[in-house]
C-alpha positions, -999 to 999 in steps of 0.1 A, spaced: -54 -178 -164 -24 -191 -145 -28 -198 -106 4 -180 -96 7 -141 -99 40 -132 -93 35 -101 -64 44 -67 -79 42 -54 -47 80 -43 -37 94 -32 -7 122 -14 -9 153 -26 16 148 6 39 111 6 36 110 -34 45 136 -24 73 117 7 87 81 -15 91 102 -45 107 114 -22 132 75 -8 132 65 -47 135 88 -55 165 85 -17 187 50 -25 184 57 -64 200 74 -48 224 49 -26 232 16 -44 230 25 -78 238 47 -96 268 69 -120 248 94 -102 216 90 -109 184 123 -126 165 134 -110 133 128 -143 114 91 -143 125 87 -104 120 97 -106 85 71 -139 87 47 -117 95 55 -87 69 61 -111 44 18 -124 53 4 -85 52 23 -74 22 8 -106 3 -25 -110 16 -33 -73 23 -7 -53 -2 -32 -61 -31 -62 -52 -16 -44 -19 -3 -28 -11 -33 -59 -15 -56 -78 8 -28 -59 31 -40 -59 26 -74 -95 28 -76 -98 64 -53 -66 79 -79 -88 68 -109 -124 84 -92 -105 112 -87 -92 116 -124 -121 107 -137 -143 136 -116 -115 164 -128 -119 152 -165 -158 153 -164 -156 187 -150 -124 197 -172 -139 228 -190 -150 241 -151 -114 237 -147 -97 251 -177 -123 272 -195 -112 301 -206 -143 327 -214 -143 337 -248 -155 378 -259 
């Protein structure tokens, strides 16, 4: 199995640009000292990699229990009585 996993984790250029700007209001907010774009997109760049999996699979698994309790009730759902 190779070491390297090529991210399929995307951001989108106005999603990536609405969380920088979430990244550096909340800088300005909670902290004394700014944050520079170079280090907020640093920082994005971290989360996305280290957290965006764990994240994204979270919610692969809760779509999948879901599914997974509609089909094992799927004649509840669907079942039609017959005369």
């Amino acid at each position: 199995m190779p070491k390297y996993s090529p991210m399929r984790i995307q951001l989108s250029p106005e999603r990536r640009a609405t969380l920088l700007d979430a990244i550096r209001r909340h800088f300005d907010t909670e902290f004394d000292d700014p944050i520079s774009d170079f280090r907020a997109q640093g920082l994005l760049d971290f989360f996305v990699k280290e957290l965006g999996p764990q994240v994204y699979n979270q919610g692969v698994r809760d779509a999948s229990a879901y599914v997974q309790a509609k089909l094992a009730d799927i004649e509840g759902e669907v079942f039609e009585a017959e005369n």
